[in-house]
N, C-alpha and C positions, 0 to 999 in steps of 0.2 A: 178230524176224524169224527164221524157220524156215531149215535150210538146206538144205529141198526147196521153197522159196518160188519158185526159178524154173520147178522142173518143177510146181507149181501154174498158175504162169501160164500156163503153156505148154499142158497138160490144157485150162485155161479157154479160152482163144483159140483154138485150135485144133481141138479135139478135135472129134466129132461127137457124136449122144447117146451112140454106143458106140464106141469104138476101144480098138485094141492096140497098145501100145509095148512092142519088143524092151527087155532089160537094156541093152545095149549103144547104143539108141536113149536110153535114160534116164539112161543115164552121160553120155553127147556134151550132153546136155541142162547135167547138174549140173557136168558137170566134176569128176567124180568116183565111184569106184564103189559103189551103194547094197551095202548088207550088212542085218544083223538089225534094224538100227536104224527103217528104213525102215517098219518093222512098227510101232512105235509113234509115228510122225509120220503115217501113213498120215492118222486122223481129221482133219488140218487141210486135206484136201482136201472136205471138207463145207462147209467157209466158203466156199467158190468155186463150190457149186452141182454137183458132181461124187464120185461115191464111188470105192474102189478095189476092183476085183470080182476076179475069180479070180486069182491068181498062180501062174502055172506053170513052176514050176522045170525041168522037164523041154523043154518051148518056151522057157524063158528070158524069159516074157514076164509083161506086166501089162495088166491090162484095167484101163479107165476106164469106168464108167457116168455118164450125166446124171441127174441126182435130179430127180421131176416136180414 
C-alpha cells in the first residue's frame, strides 16, 4: 500500500474525466504535505484508470485526466 493510496481513491470516486485539485486540497486529502516524492508515486495512479496531467507549481495545483 502506497501512501498516496487515499488520494487515488479519492481521484477514482470522485473526480470527473478531468478535474483540478489544489496542493492544499491534496494535503487535507493525505493528511500530509506532498513534496518531490509525489513525482515518482504519481504512475500508481494508472491502476485506478486515471493519469496525473499538468502540475502547476505556480497555481499550486494538479490536474487529474481519465484514461479512455
Amino acid at each position: 500500500m502506497s501512501k498516496y493510496d487515499p488520494l487515488w481513491k479519492y481521484v477514482s470516486c470522485n473526480a470527473a474525466d478531468n478535474s483540478v485539485l489544489s496542493f492544499s486540497e491534496i494535503e487535507g486529502i493525505l493528511g500530509f504535505e506532498i513534496d518531490h516524492s509525489f513525482l515518482s508515486f504519481k504512475k500508481e495512479l494508472l491502476d485506478y484508470g486515471y493519469k496525473v496531467g499538468k502540475i502547476s507549481m505556480k497555481e499550486q495545483t494538479v490536474a487529474f485526466e481519465r484514461l479512455s
